[in-house]
C-alpha positions as CSV (number, residue, x, y, z in Angstrom):
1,X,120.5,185.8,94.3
2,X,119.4,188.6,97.1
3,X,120.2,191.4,95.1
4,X,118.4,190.1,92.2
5,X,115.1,189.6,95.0
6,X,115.7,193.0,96.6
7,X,115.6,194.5,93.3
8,X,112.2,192.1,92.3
9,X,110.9,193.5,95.4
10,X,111.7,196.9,94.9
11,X,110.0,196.8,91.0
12,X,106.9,195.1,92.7
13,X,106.3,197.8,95.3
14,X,107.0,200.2,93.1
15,X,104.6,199.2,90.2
16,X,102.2,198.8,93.2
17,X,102.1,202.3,93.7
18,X,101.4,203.2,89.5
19,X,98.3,204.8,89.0
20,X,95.0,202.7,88.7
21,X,93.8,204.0,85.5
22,X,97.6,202.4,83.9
23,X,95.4,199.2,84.4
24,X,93.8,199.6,81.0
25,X,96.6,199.1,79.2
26,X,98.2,195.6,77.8
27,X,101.9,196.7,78.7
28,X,100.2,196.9,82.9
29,X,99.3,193.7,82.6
30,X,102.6,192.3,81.2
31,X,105.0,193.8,83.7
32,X,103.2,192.7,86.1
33,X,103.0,189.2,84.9
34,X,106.7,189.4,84.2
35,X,107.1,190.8,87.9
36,X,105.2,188.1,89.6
37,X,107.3,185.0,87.2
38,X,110.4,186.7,88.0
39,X,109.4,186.2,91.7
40,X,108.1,182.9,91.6
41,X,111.8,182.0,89.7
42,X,113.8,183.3,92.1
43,X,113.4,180.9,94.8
44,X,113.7,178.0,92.4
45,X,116.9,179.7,90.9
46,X,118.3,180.1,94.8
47,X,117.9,176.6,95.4
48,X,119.0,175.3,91.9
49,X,122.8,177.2,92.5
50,X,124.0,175.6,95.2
51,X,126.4,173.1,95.4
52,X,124.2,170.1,96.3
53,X,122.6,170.3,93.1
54,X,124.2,167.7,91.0
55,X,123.3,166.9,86.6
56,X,120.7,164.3,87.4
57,X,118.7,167.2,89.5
58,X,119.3,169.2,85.9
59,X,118.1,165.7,84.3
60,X,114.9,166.0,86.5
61,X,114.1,169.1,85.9
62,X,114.6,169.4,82.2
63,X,112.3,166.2,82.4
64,X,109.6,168.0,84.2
65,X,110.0,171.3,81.4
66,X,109.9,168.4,78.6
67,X,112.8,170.4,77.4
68,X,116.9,169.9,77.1
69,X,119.7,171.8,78.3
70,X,123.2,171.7,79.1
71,X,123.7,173.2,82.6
72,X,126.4,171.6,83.9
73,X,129.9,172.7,83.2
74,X,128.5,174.9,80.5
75,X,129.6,178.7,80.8
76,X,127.0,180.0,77.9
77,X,123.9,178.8,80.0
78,X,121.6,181.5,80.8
79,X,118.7,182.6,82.4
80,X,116.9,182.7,79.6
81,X,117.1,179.0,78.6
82,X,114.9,178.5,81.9
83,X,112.4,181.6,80.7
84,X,111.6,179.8,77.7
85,X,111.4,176.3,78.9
86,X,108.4,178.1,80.7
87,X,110.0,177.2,84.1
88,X,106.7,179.3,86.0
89,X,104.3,176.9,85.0
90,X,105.8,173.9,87.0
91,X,107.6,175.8,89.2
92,X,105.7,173.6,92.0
93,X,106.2,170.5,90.3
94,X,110.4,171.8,90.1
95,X,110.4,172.7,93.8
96,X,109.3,169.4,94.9
């Protein structure tokens, strides 16, 4: 996971720096939507892969994305499973 935030970090200081009149455009306001979820996920995802976490923390959070999932011993799970169960939006409710 700290590569994946040193690189989030590195793409967030570097669109910082982009010039102001990018702001205009749709595709500014994307990234840097995209750039600010990505960094609210990563936490969440850091805390989600360890060990402790056991299926009935998977249970709870699929509960709180009103959404299913097979996590658990499941090799084909992805990231983007967790993207589209719009896992920003109760990202506070998930880290509780």
């Amino acid at each position: 996971m700290e590569p994946w935030q040193d690189t989030m970090e590195s793409y967030a200081g570097r669109f910082k720096k982009l010039p102001g009149k990018l702001r205009d455009y749709g595709s500014f306001t994307q990234l840097r939507k995209e750039i600010e979820d990505f960094q609210t996920i990563l936490p969440l995802l850091s805390e989600l892969s360890k060990d402790s976490i056991k299926a009935r923390h998977w249970d709870e959070v699929m509960k709180i994305c009103n959404t299913t999932f097979e996590v658990v011993g499941n090799p084909e799970f992805k990231l983007q499973s967790l993207l589209e169960a719009d896992f920003v939006s109760v990202s506070e409710e998930i880290e509780k």
